[in-house]
TINU-496458 format. One line per field, with one value per atom (N, C-alpha, C, O): atom name; residue in one letter; x, y, z; residue number from 0. Coordinates in Angstrom, 2 decimals, padded with zeros to 5 digits. Example, Ala and Ser with C-alpha at 12.3 -4.5 7.8 and 13.67 -1.06 7.14 Angstrom:
a: c(N | CA | C | O | N | CA | C | O) $
r: c(a | a | a | a | s | s | s | s) $
u: c(013.19 | 012.30 | 013.20 | 014.24 | 012.85 | 013.67 | 012.90 | 013.41) $
v: c(-005.69 | -004.50 | -003.30 | -003.32 | -002.25 | -001.06 | 000.03 | 001.14) $
w: c(007.80 | 007.80 | 007.80 | 008.46 | 007.08 | 007.14 | 007.87 | 008.04) $
k: c(0 | 0 | 0 | 0 | 1 | 1 | 1 | 1) $
! end
This chain:
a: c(N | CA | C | O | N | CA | C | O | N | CA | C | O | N | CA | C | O | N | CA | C | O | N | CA | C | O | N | CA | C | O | N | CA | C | O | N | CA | C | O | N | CA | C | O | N | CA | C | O | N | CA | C | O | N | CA | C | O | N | CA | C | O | N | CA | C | O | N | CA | C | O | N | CA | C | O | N | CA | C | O | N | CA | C | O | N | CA | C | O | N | CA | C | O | N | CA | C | O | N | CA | C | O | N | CA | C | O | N | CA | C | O | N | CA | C | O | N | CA | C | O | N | CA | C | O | N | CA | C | O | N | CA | C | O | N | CA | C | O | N | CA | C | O | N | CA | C | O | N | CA | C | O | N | CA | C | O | N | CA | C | O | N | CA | C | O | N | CA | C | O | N | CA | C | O | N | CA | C | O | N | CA | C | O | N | CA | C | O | N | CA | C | O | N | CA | C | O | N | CA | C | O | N | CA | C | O | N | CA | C | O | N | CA | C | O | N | CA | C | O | N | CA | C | O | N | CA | C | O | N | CA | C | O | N | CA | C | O | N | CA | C | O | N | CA | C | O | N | CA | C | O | N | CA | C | O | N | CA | C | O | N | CA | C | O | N | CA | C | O | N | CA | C | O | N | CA | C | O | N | CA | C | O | N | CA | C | O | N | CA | C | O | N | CA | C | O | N | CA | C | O | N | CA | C | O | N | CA | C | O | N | CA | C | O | N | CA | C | O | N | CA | C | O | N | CA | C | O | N | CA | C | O | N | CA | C | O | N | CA | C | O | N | CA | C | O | N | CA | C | O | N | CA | C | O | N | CA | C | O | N | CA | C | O | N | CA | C | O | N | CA | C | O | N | CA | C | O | N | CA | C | O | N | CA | C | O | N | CA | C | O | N | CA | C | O | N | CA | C | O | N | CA | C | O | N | CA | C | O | N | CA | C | O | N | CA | C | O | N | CA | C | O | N | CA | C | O | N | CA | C | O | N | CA | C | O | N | CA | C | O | N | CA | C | O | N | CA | C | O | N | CA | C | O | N | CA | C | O | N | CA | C | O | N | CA | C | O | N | CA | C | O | N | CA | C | O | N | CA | C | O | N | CA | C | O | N | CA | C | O | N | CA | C | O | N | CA | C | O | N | CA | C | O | N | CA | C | O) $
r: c(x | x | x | x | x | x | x | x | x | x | x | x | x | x | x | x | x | x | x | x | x | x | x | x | x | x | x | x | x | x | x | x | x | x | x | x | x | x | x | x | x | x | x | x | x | x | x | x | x | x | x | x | x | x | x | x | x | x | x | x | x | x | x | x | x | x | x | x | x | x | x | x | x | x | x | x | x | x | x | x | x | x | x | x | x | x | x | x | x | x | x | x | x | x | x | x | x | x | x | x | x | x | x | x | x | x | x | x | x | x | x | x | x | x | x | x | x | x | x | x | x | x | x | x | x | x | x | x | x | x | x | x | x | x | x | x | x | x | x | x | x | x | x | x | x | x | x | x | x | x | x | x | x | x | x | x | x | x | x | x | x | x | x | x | x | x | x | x | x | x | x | x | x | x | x | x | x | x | x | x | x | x | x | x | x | x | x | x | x | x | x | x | x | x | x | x | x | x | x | x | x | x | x | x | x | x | x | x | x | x | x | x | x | x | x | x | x | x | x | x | x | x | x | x | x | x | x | x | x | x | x | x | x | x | x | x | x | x | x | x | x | x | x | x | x | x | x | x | x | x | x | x | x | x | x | x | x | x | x | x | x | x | x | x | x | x | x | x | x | x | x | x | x | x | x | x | x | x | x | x | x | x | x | x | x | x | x | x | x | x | x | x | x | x | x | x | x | x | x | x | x | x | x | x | x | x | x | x | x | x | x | x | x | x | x | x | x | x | x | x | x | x | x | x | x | x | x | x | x | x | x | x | x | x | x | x | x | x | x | x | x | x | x | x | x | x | x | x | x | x | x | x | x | x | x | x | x | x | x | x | x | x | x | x | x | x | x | x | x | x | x | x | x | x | x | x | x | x | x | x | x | x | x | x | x | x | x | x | x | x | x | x | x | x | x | x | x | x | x | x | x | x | x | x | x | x | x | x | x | x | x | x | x | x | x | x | x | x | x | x | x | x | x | x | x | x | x | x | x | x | x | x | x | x | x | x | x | x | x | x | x | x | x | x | x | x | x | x | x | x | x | x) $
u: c(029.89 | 029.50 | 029.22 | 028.35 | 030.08 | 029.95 | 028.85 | 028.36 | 028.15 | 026.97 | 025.41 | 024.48 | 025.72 | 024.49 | 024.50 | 023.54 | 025.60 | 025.79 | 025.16 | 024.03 | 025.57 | 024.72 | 023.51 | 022.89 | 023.15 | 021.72 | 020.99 | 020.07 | 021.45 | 020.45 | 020.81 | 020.27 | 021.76 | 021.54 | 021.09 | 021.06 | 020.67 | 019.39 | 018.20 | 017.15 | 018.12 | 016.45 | 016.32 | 015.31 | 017.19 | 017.07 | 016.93 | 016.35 | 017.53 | 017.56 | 016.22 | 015.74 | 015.76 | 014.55 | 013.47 | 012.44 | 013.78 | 012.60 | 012.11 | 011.13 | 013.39 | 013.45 | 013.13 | 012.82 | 013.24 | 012.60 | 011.43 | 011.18 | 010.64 | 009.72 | 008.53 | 007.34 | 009.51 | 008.29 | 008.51 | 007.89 | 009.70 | 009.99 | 009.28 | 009.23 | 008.17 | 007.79 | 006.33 | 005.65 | 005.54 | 003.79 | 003.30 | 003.64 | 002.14 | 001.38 | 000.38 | -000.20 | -000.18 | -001.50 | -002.07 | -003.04 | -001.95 | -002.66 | -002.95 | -003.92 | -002.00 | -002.91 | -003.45 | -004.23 | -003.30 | -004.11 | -005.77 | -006.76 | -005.81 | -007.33 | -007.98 | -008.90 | -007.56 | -008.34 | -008.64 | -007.94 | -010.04 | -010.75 | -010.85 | -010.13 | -011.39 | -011.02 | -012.27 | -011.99 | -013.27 | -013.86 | -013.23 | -013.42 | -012.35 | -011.16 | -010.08 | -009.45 | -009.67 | -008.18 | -008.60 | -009.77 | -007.56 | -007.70 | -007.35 | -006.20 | -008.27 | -008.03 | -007.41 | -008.30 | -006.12 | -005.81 | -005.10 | -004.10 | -005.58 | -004.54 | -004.70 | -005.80 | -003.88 | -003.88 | -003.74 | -003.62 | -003.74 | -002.98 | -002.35 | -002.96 | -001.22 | -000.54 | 000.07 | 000.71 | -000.07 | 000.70 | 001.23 | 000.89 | 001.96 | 002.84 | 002.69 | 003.11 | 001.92 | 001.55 | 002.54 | 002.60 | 003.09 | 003.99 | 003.06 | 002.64 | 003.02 | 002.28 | 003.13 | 003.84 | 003.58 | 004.33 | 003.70 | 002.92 | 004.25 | 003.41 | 002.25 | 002.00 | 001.42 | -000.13 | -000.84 | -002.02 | 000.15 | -000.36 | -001.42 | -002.04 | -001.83 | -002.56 | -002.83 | -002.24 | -004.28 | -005.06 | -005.18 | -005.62 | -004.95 | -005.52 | -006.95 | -007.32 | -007.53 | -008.82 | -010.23 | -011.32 | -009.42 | -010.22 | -009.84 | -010.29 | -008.64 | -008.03 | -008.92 | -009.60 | -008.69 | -009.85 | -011.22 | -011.77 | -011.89 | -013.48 | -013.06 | -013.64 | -012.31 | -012.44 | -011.87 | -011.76 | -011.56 | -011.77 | -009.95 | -009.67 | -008.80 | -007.93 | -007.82 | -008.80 | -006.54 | -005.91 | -004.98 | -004.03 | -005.01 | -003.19 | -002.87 | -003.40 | -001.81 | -000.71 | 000.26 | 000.32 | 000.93 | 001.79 | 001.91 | 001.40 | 002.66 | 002.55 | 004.18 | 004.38 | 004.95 | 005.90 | 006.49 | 006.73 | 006.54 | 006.97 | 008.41 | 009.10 | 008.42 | 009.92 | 010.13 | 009.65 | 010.90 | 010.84 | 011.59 | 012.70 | 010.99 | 011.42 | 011.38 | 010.42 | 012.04 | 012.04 | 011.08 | 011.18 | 009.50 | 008.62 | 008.90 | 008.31 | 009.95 | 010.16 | 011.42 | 012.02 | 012.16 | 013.52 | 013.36 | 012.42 | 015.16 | 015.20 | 016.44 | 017.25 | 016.95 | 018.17 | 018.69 | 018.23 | 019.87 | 020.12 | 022.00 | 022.34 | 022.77 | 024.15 | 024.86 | 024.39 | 025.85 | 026.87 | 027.44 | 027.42 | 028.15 | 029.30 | 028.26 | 027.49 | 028.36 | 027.88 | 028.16 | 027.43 | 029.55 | 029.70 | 029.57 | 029.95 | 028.70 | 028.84 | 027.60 | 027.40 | 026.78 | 025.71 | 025.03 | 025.84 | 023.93 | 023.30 | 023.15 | 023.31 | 022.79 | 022.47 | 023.92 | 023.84 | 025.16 | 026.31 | 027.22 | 027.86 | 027.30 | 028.52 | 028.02 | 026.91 | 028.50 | 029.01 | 028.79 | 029.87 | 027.86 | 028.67 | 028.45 | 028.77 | 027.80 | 027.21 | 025.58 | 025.18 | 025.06 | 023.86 | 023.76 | 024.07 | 023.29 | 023.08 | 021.70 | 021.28 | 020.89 | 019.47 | 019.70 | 020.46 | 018.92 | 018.66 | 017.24 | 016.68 | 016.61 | 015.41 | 014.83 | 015.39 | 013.61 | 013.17 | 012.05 | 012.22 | 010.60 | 009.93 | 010.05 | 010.05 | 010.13 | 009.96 | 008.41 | 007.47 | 008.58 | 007.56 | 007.36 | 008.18 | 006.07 | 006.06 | 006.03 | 005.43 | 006.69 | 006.43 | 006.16 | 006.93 | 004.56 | 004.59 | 004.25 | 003.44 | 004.76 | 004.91 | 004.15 | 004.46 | 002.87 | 001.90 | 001.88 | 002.17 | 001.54 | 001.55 | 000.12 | -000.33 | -000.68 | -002.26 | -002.55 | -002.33 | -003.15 | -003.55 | -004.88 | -005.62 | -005.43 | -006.85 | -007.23 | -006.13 | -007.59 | -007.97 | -008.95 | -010.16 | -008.31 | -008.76 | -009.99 | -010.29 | -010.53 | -012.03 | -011.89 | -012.87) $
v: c(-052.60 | -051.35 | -050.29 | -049.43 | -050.41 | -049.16 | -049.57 | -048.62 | -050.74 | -050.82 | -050.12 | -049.50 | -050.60 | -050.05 | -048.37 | -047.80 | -047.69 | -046.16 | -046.15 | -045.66 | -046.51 | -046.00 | -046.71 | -046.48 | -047.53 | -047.76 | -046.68 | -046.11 | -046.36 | -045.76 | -044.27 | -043.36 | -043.79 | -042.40 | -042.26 | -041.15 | -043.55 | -043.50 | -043.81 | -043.65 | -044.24 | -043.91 | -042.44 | -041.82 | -041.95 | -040.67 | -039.52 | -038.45 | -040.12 | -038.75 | -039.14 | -038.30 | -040.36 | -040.76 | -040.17 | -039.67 | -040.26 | -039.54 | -037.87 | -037.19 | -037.84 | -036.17 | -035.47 | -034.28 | -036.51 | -035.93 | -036.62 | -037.00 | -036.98 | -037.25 | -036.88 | -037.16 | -035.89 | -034.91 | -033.38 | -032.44 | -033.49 | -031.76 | -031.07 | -029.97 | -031.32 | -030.24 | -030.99 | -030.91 | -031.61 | -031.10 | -030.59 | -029.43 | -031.16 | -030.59 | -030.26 | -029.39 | -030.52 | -030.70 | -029.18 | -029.32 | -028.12 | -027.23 | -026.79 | -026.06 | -027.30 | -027.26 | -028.63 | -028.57 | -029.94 | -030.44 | -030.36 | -030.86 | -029.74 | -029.10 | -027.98 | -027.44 | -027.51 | -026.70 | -027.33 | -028.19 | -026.82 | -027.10 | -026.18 | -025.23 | -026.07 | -025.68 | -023.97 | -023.00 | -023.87 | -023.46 | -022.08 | -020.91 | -022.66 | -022.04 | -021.36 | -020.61 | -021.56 | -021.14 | -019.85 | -019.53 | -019.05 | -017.82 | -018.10 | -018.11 | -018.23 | -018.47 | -016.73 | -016.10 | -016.34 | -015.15 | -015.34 | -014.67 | -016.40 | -016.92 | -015.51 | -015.30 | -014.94 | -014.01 | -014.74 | -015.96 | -014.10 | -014.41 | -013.45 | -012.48 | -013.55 | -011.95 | -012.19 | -013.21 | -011.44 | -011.05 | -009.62 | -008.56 | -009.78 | -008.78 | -008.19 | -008.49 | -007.31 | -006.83 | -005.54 | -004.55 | -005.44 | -004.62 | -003.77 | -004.21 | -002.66 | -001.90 | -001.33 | -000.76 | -001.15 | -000.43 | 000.32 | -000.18 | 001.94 | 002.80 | 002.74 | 002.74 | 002.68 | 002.67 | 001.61 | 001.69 | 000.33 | -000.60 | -001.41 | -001.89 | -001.69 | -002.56 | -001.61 | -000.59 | -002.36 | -001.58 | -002.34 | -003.45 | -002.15 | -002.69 | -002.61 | -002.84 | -002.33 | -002.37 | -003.48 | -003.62 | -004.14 | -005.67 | -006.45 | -007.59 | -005.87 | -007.04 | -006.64 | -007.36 | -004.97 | -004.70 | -005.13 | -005.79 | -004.64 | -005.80 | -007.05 | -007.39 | -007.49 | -009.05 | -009.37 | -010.48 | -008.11 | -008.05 | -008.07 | -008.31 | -007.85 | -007.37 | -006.50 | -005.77 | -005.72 | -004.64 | -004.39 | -005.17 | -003.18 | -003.00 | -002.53 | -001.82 | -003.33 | -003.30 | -001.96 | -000.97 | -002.38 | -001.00 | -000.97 | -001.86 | 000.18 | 000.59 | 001.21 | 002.39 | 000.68 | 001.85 | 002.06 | 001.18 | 003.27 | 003.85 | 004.12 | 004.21 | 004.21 | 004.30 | 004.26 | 003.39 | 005.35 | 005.93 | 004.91 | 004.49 | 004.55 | 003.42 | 004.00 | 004.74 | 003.82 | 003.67 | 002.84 | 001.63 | 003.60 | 003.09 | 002.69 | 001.87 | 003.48 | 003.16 | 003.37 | 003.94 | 003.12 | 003.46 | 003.35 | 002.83 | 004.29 | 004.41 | 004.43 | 004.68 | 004.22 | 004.15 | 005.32 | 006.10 | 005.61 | 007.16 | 006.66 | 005.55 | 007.24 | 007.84 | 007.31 | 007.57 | 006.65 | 006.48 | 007.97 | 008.75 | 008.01 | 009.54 | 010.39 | 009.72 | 011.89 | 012.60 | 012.24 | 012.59 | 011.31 | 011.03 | 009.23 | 008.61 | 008.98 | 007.57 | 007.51 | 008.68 | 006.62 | 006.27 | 005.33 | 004.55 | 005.29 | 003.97 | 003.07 | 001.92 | 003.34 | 001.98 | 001.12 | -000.08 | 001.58 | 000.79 | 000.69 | -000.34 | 001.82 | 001.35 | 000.39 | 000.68 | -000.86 | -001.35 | -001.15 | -000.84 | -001.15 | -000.54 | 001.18 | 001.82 | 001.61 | 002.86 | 003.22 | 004.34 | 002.24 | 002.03 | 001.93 | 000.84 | 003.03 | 002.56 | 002.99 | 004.01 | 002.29 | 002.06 | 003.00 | 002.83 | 003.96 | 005.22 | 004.79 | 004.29 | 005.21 | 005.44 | 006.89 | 007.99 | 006.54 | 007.78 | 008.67 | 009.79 | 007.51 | 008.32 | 007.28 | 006.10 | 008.69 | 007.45 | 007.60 | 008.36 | 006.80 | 006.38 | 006.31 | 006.86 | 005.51 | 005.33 | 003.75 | 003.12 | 003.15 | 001.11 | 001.38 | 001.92 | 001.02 | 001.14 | -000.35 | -001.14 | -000.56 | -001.90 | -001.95 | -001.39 | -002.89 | -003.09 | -004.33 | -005.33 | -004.44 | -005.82 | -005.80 | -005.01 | -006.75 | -007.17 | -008.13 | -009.21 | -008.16 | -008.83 | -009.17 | -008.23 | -010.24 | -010.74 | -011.84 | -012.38 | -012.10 | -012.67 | -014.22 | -014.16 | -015.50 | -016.57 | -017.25 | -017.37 | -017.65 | -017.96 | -019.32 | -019.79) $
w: c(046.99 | 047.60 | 046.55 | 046.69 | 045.36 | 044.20 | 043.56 | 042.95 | 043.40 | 043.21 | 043.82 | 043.30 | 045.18 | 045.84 | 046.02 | 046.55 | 045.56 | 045.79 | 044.00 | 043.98 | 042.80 | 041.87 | 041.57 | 040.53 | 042.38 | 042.59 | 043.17 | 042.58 | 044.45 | 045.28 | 044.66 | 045.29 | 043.38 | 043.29 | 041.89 | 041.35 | 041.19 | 040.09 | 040.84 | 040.23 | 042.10 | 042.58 | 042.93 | 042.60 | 043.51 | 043.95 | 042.57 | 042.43 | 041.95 | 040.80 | 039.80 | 039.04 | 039.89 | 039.03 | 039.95 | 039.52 | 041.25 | 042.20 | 041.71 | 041.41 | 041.84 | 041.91 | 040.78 | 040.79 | 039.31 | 037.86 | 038.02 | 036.87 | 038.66 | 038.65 | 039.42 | 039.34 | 040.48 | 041.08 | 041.06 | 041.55 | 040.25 | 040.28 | 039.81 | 040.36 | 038.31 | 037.17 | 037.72 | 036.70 | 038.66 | 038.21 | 037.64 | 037.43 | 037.00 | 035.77 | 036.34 | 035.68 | 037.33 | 038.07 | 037.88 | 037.14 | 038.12 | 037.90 | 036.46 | 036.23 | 035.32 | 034.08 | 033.78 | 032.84 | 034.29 | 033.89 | 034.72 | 034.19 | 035.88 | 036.62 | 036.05 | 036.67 | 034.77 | 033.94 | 032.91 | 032.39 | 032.43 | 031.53 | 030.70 | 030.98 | 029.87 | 028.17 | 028.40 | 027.68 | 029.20 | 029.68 | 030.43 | 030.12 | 031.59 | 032.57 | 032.05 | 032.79 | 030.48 | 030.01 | 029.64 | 029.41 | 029.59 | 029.04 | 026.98 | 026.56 | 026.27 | 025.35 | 024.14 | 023.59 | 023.96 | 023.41 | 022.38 | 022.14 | 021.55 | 020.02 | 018.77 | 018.28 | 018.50 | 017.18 | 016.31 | 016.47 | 015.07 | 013.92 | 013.33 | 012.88 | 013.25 | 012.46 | 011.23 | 010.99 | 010.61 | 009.14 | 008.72 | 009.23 | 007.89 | 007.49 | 005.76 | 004.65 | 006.34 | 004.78 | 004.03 | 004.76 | 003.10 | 002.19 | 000.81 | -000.26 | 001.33 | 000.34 | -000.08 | 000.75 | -001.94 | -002.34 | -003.47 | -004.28 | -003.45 | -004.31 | -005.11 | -006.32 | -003.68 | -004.06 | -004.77 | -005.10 | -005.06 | -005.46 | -005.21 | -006.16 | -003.77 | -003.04 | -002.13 | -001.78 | -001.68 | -000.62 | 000.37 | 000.08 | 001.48 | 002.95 | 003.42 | 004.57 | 002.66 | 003.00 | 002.89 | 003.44 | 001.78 | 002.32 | 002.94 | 003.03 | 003.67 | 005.09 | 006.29 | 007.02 | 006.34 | 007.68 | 007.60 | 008.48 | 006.24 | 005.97 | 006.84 | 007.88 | 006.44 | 007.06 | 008.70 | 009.22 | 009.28 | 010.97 | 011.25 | 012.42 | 010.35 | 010.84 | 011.39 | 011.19 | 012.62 | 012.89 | 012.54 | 012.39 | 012.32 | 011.81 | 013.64 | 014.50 | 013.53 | 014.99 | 015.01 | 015.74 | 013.93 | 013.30 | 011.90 | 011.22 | 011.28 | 010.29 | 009.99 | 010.29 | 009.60 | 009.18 | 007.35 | 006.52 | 007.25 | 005.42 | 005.92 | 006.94 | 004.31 | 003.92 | 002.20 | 001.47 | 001.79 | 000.69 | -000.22 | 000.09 | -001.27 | -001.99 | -003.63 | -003.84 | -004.52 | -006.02 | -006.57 | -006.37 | -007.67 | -008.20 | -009.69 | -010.39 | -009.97 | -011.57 | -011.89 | -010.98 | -012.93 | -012.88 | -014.20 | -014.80 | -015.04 | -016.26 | -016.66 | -015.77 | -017.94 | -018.49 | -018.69 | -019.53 | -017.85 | -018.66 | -019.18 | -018.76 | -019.78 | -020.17 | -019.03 | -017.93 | -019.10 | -017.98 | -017.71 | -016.75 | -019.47 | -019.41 | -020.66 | -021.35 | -020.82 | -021.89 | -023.34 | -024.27 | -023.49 | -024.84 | -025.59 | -026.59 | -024.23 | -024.39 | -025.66 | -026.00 | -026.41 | -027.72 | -026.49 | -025.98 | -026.04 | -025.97 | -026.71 | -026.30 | -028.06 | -028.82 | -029.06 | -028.77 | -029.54 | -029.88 | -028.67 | -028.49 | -027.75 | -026.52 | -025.76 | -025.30 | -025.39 | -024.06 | -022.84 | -022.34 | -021.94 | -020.71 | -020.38 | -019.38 | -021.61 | -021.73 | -020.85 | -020.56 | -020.65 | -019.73 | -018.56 | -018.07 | -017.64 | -016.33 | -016.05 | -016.61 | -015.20 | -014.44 | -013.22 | -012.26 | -013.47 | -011.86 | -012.00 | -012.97 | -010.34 | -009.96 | -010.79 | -010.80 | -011.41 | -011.77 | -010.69 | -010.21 | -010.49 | -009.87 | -008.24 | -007.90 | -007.61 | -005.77 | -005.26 | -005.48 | -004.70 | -004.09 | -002.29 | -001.56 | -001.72 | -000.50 | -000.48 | -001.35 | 000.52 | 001.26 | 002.19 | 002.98 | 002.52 | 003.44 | 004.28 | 003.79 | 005.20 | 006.07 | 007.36 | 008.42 | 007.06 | 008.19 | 008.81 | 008.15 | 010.15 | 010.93 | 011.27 | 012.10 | 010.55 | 010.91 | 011.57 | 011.02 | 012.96 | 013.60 | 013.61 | 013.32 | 013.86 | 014.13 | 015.32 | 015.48 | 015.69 | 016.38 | 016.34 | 016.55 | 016.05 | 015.47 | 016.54 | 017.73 | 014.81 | 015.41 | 016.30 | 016.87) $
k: c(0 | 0 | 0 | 0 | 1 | 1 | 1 | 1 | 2 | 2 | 2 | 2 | 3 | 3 | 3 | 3 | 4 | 4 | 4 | 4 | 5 | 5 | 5 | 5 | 6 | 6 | 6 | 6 | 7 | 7 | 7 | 7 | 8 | 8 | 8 | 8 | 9 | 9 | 9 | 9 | 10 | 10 | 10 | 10 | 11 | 11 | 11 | 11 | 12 | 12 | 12 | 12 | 13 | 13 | 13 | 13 | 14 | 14 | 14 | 14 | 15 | 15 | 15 | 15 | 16 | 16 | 16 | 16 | 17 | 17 | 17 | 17 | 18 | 18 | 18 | 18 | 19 | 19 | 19 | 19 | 20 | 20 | 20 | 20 | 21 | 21 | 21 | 21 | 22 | 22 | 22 | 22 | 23 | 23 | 23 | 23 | 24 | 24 | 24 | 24 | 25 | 25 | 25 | 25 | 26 | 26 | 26 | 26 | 27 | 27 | 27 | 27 | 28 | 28 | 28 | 28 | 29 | 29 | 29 | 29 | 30 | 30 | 30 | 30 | 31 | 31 | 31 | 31 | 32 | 32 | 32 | 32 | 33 | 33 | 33 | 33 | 34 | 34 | 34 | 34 | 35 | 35 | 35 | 35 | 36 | 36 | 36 | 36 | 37 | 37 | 37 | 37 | 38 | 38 | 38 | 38 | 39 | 39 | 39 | 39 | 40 | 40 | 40 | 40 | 41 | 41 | 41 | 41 | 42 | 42 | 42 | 42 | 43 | 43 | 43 | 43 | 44 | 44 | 44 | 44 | 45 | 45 | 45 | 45 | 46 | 46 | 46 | 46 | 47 | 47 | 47 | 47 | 48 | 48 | 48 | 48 | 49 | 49 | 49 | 49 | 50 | 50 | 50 | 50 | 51 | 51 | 51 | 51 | 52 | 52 | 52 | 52 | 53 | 53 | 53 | 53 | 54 | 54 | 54 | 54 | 55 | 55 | 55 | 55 | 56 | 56 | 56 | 56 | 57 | 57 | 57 | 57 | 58 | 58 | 58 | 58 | 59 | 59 | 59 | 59 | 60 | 60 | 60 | 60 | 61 | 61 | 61 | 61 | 62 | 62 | 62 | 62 | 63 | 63 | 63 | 63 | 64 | 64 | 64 | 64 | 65 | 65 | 65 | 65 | 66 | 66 | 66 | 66 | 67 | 67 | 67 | 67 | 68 | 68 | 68 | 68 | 69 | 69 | 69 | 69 | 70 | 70 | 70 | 70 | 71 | 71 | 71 | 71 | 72 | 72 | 72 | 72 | 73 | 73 | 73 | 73 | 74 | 74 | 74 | 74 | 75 | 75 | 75 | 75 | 76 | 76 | 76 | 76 | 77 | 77 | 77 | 77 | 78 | 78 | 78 | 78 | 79 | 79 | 79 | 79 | 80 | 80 | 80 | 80 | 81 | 81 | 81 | 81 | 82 | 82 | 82 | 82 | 83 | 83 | 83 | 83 | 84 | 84 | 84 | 84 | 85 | 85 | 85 | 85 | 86 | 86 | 86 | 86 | 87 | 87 | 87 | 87 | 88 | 88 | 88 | 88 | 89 | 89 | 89 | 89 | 90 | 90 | 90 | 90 | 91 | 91 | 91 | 91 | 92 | 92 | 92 | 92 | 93 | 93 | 93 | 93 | 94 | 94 | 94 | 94 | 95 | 95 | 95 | 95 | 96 | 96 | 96 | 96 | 97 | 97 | 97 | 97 | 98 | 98 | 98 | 98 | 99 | 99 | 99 | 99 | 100 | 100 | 100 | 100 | 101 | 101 | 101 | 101 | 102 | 102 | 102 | 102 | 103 | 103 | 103 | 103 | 104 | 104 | 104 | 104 | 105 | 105 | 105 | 105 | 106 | 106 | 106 | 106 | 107 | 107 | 107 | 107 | 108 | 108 | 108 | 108 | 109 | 109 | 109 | 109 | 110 | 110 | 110 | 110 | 111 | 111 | 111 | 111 | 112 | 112 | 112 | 112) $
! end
């Protein structure tokens, strides 16, 4: 008897994955019928005026968004303490930002051929 009960409830459950998800309405479209809306996006990083975005738009990008944010372009060695020597102390060197700058962070979209 415990046979014919997990027989008949692997037909039932093989039934039931087998008609639950139909494909039939995407497989009755044609390539013609689809709404075809593929982008391509990238993420471009401009930092103090280095690079230009402008031969990305030549070539049919959008910028999506855009956001800056104040970043360090150069930095320099100054004195830890007033009586420290750079050339012979130790540990007498520390790296500050000298001049700042702008990053600015763009998302370019296009639209593939």
């Amino acid at each position: 008897m415990l046979k014919f009960i997990k027989k008949g409830f692997l037909v039932v459950l093989s039934s039931l994955l087998l008609t639950a998800c139909p494909d039939k309405e995407l497989n009755d479209l044609t390539g013609d019928q689809r709404d075809i809306n593929e982008f391509e996006t990238i993420e471009l990083k401009v930092s103090c005026d280095q690079s230009q975005i402008q031969e990305y738009i030549k070539e049919g990008w959008i910028v999506k968004t855009k956001e800056s944010k104040e970043v360090p372009c150069s930095w320099k060695t100054v004195k830890a303490t007033d009586d420290c020597k750079l050339d012979t102390d130790k540990g007498c060197k520390i790296t500050v930002p000298d001049v700042y700058g702008e990053e600015i962070k763009y998302i370019l979209e296009r639209k593939l051929k």
